[in-house]
C-alpha positions as CSV (number, residue, x, y, z in Angstrom):
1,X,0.0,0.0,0.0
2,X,1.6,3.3,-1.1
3,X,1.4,6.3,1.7
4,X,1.3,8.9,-0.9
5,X,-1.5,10.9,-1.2
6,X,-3.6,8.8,1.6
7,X,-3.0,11.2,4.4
8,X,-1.5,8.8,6.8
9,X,2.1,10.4,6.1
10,X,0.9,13.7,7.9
11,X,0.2,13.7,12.1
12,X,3.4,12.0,13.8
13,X,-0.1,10.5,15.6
14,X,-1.9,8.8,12.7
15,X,-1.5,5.4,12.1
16,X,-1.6,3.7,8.4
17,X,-4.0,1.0,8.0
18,X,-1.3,-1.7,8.4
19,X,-0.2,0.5,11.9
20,X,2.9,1.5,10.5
21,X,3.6,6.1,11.5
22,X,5.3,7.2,8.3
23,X,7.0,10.2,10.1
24,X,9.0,8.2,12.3
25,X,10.2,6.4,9.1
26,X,11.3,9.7,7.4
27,X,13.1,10.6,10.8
28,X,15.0,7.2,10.2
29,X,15.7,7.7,6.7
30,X,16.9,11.6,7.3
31,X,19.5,10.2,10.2
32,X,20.9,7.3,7.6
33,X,21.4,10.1,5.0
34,X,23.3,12.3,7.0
35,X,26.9,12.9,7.2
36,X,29.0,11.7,10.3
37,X,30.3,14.3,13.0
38,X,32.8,13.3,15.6
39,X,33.8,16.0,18.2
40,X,37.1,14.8,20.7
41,X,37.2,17.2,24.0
42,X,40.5,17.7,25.2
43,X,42.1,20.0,28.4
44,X,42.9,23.2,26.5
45,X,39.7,22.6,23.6
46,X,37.8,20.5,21.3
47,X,38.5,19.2,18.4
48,X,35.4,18.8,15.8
49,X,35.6,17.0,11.9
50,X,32.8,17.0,9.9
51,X,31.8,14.8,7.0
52,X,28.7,15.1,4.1
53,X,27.4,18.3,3.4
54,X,29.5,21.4,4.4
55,X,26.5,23.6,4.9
56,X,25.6,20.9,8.2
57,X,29.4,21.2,9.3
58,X,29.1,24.8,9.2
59,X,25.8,25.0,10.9
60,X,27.7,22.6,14.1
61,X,30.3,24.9,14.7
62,X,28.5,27.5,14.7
63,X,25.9,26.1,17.5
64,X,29.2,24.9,19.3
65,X,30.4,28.4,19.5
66,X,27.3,29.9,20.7
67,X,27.2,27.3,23.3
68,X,30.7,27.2,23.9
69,X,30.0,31.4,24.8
70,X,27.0,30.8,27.0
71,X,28.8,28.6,29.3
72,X,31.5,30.6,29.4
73,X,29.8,33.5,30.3
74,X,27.2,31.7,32.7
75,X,27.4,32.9,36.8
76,X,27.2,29.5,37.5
77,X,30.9,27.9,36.7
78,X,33.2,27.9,39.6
């Protein structure tokens, strides 16, 4: 039974008529098509590489270094 166009690929809630939820499916298949990122923390730093699409590598260093500035501005750290 094809999902297309049946409506059942929508609501992460809806079921198909054979139970299957087609949007955890598409999760699935968006994780084993995306690239591979492997970060190493050291004493003085981090050390990041970044394989597939650039545009995603990009995108992770950037989040790293806004979180890297949060914590090193939070009140918190002792």
């Amino acid at each position: 039974m094809s999902s297309i166009g049946t409506g059942y690929n929508l609501s992460v809630t809806t079921f198909s008529p054979d139970g299957r939820v087609f949007q955890i499916e598409y999760a699935a298949k968006a994780v084993d098509n995306s690239g591979t990122v492997i970060g190493i923390k050291c004493k003085d730093g981090i050390v990041m590489a970044v394989a597939g699409l650039a545009a995603d590598g990009r995108q992770i260093v950037a989040r790293a270094k806004s979180e890297a500035t949060s914590y090193e501005r939070s009140p918190f750290i002792q």
